[in-house]
C-alpha positions as CSV (number, residue, x, y, z in Angstrom):
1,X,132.6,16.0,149.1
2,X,133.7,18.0,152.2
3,X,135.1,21.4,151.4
4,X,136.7,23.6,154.2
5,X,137.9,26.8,153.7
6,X,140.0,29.3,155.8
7,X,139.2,32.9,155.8
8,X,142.1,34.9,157.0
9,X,141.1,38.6,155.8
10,X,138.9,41.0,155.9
11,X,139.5,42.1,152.6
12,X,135.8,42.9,151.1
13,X,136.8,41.2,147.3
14,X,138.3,38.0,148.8
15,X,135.4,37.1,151.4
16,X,132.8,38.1,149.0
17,X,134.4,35.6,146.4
18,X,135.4,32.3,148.9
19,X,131.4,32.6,150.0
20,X,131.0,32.9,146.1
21,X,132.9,29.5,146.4
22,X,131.3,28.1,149.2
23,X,127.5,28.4,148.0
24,X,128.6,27.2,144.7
25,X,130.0,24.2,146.7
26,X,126.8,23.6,148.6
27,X,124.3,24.4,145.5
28,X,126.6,21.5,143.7
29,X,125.4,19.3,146.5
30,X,128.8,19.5,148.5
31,X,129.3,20.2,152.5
32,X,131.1,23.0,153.0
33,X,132.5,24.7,156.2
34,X,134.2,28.3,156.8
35,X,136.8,29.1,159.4
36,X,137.4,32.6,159.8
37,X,141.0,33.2,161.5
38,X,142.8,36.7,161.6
39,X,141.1,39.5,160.3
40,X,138.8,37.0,158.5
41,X,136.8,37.2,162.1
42,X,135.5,40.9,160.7
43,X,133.4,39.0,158.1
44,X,129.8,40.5,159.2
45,X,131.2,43.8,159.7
46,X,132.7,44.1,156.1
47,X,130.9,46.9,153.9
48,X,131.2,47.2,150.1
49,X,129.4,48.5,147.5
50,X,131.0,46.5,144.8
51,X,131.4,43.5,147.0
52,X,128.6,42.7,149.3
53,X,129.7,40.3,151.3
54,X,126.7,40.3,153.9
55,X,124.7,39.0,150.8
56,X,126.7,36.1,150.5
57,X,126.7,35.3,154.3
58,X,123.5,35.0,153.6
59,X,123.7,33.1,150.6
60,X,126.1,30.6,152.4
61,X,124.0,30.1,155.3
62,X,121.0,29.8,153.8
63,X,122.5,27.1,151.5
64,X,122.9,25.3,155.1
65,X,127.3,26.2,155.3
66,X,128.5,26.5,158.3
67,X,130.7,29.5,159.5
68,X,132.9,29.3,162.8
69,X,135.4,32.0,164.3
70,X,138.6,31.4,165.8
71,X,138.0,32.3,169.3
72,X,141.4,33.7,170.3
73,X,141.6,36.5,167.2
74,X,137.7,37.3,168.2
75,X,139.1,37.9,171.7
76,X,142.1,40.1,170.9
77,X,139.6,42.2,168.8
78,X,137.4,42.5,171.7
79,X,134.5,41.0,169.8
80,X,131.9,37.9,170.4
81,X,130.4,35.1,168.5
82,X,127.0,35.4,166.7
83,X,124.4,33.1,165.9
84,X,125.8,32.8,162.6
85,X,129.4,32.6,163.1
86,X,129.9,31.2,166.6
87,X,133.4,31.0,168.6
88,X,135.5,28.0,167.5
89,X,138.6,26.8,168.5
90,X,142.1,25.6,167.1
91,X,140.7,21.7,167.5
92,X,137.3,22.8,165.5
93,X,140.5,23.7,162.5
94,X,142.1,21.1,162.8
95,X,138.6,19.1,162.6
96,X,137.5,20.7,159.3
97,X,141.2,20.1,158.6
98,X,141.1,16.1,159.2
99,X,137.5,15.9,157.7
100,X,137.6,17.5,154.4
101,X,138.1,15.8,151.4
102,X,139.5,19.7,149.9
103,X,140.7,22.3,152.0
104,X,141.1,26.6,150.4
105,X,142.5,29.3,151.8
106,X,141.6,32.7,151.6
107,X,143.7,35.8,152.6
């Protein structure tokens, strides 16, 4: 099954727990795909104690997810793509949109 999901915060519990979601989607044999829109785009600069979040980045990609960033809200945050979370664009949504057999929300 395709699984997209949609990370719209930057809220350290919620990320930490949809890539909690995504490697148990891709360790269950699944494909799975995160868009980070809004403050979701913060992902690799979120810091928790309780919720380590760059662990499950990790995690995620290592499990061979894919991460993407909406372009426009990396712009108006004066930021740039990465190696693991490259700039996306509305059409790469509306892709994972079209393609997955489940689409999540988070934030």
């Amino acid at each position: 099954m395709k699984i997209g999901l949609v990370l719209g915060t930057d809220d350290a519990e919620t990320a930490w727990n949809a890539l909690r979601f995504g490697v148990t989607s891709l360790n269950s044999g699944h494909e799975a795909t995160v868009f980070l829109i809004n403050r979701g785009v913060e992902l690799e600069g979120i810091k928790d104690e309780k919720f380590n979040v760059a662990q499950q980045v990790g995690a995620f990609i290592g499990a061979k997810g894919r991460l993407l960033a909406c372009g426009t809200c990396l712009k108006s945050r004066q930021k740039k793509g990465t190696g693991i979370c490259p700039v996306s664009t509305m059409s790469d949504l509306l892709k994972i949109v079209e393609e997955s057999d489940k689409l999540l929300t988070f934030g």
